[in-house]
C-alpha positions in Angstrom: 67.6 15.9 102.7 71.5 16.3 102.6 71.4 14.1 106.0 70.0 11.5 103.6 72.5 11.9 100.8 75.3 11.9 103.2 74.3 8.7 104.5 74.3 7.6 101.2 77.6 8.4 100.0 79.2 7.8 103.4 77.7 4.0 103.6 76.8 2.9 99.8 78.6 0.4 98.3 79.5 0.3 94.5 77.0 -1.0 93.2 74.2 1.1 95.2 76.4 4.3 93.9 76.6 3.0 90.0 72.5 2.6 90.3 72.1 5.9 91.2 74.8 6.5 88.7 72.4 4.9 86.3 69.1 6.8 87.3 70.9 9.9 86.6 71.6 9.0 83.4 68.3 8.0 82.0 67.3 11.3 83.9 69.3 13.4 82.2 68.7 12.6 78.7 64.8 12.1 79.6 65.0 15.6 80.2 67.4 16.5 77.0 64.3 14.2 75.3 61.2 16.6 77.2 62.6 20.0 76.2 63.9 19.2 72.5 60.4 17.6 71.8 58.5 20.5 73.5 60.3 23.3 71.9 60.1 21.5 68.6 56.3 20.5 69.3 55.6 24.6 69.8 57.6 25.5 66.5 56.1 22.9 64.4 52.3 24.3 65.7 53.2 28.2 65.1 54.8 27.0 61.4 51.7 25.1 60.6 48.9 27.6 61.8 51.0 30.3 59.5 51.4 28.3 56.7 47.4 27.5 56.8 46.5 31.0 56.8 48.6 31.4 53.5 47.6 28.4 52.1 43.8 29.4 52.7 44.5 33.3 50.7 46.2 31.5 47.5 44.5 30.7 44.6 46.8 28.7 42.9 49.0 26.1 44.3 52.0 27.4 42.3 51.9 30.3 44.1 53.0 28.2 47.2 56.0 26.5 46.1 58.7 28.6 47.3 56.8 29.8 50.7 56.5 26.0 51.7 60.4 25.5 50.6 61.2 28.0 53.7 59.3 27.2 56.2 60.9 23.8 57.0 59.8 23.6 60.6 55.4 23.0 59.2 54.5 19.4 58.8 51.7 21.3 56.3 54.5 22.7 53.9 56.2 19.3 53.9 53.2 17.8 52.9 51.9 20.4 50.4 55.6 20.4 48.7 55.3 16.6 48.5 52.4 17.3 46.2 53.6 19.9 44.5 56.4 17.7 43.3 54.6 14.7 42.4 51.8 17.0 40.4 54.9 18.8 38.9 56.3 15.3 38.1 52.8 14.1 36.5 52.5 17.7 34.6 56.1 17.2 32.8 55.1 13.6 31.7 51.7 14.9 30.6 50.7 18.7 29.2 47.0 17.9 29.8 47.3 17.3 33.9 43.8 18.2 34.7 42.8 15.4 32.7 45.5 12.7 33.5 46.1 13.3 37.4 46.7 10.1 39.1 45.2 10.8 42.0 46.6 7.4 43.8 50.0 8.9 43.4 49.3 12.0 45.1 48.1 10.4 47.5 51.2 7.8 48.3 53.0 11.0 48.2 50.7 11.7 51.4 51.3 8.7 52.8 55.3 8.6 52.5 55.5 12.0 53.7 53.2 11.4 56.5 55.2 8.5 58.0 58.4 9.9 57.6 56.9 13.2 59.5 55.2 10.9 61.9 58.4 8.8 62.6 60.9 12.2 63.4 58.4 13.4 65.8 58.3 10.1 67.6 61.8 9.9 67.5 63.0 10.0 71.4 59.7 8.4 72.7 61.0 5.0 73.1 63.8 6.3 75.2 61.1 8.0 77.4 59.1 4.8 77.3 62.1 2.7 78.3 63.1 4.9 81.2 59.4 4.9 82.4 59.4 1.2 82.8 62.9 0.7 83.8 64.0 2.7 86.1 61.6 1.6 89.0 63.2 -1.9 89.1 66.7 -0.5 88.5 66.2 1.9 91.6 64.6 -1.6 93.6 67.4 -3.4 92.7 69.8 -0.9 94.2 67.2 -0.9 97.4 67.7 -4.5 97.5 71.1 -4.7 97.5 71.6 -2.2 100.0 68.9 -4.0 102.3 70.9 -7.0 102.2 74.1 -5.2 102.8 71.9 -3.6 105.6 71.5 -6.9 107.1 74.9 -8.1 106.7 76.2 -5.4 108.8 73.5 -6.5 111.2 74.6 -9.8 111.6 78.3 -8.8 112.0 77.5 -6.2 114.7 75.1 -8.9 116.2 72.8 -6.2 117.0 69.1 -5.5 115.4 68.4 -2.2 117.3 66.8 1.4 115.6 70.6 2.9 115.7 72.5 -0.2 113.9 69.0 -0.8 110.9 68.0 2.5 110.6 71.3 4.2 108.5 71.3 1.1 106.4 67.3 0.5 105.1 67.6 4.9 105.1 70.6 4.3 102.1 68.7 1.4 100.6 65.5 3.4 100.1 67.0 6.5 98.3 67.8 4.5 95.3 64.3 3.9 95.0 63.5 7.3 95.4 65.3 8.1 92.6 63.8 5.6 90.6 60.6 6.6 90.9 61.8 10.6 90.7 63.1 9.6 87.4 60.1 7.2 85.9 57.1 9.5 86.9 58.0 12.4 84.8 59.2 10.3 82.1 56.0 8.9 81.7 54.2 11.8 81.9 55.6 13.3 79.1 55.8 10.5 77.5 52.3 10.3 77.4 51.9 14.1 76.6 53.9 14.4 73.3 51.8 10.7 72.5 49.1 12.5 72.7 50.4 15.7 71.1 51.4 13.4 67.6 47.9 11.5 67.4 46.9 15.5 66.8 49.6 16.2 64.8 48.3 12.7 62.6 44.7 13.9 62.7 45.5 17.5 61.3 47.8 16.2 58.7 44.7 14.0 57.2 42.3 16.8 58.0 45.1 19.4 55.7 45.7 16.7 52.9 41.7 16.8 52.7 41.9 20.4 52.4 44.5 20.1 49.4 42.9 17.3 47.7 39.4 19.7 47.6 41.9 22.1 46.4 43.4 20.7 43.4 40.1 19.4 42.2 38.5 22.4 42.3 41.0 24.9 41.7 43.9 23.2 38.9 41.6 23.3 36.1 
């Protein structure tokens, strides 16, 4: 493998060396991208499954206010404090709030916290998405361009044998290589953490259920 990269460095031309350049980029912050969402993924699921457990011992959503205040890193205390607020909101207009809750506003209160949730966890997909598609073609153009470099030399040494090709189509190839080396993973992840916020979508609805149920049955 070092035979291959000192071929490459030996024989590439600027523009083969700024693709690679390139592919190095987009792989580094692909991978910035993978651990940041990973390690925010796993604190997000611990926060949530220990904020569930309290939320299922109290008996009175005031009781919750200031334990859902702390724990910043659960999607479920940003959506339970969401409601909190807008109940607290409807209470301080109205002393009777068992009898006057607007039920449609708690529930765009849902829906505003959801998407704003929804849009920081996706944040950093695109750029996995866009180095996924990308970086194939940028690594074949840098092929390309080498090949015909390859065959430039050729026709100036006026000889097509193993020894005079091979060096040139070896340097060509790397940059696709490292295109591909960069794209697969960046796809795979890509698809992973997709997957991952669908769940994170579903167990939001499935928790605001749980709170809705809640409050009907339990702020009277």
């Amino acid at each position: 493998m070092e035979g291959y990269w000192s071929i490459f460095w030996q024989e590439s031309g600027f523009v083969g060396k700024a693709v690679l350049g390139i592919l190095l980029w987009f792989s580094f912050f692909s991978w910035v991208i993978v651990f940041a969402k990973y390690f925010s993924f796993r604190k997000i699921k611990k926060a949530n499954q220990r904020f569930y457990k309290l939320f299922k011992k109290s008996e009175k959503i005031f009781e919750m206010k200031e334990m859902a205040k702390r724990m910043s890193n659960s999607t479920f205390a940003s959506i339970f404090l969401s409601t909190y607020l807008e109940i607290e909101k409807q209470f301080h207009s109205s002393p009777e709030l068992e009898k006057n809750l607007k039920w449609e506003n708690i529930e765009n209160a849902y829906k505003l916290t959801s998407l704003s949730i929804i849009r920081n966890l996706r944040s950093g997909l695109p750029f996995l998405a866009t180095t996924a598609s990308s970086t194939p073609f940028i690594g074949l153009f840098g092929t390309v361009w080498g090949i015909m470099n390859a065959f430039h030399k050729i026709g100036i040494a006026q000889s097509a044998n193993l020894a005079t090709v091979a060096p040139g189509i070896s340097e060509a190839l790397i940059n696709t290589a490292a295109g591909l080396a960069v794209a697969i993973p960046a796809l795979i992840f890509y698809n992973l953490f997709s997957s991952r916020i669908r769940n994170f979508e579903e167990e939001l609805e499935e928790f605001n259920l749980e709170l809705q149920n809640f409050l009907f049955y339990k702020m009277k």
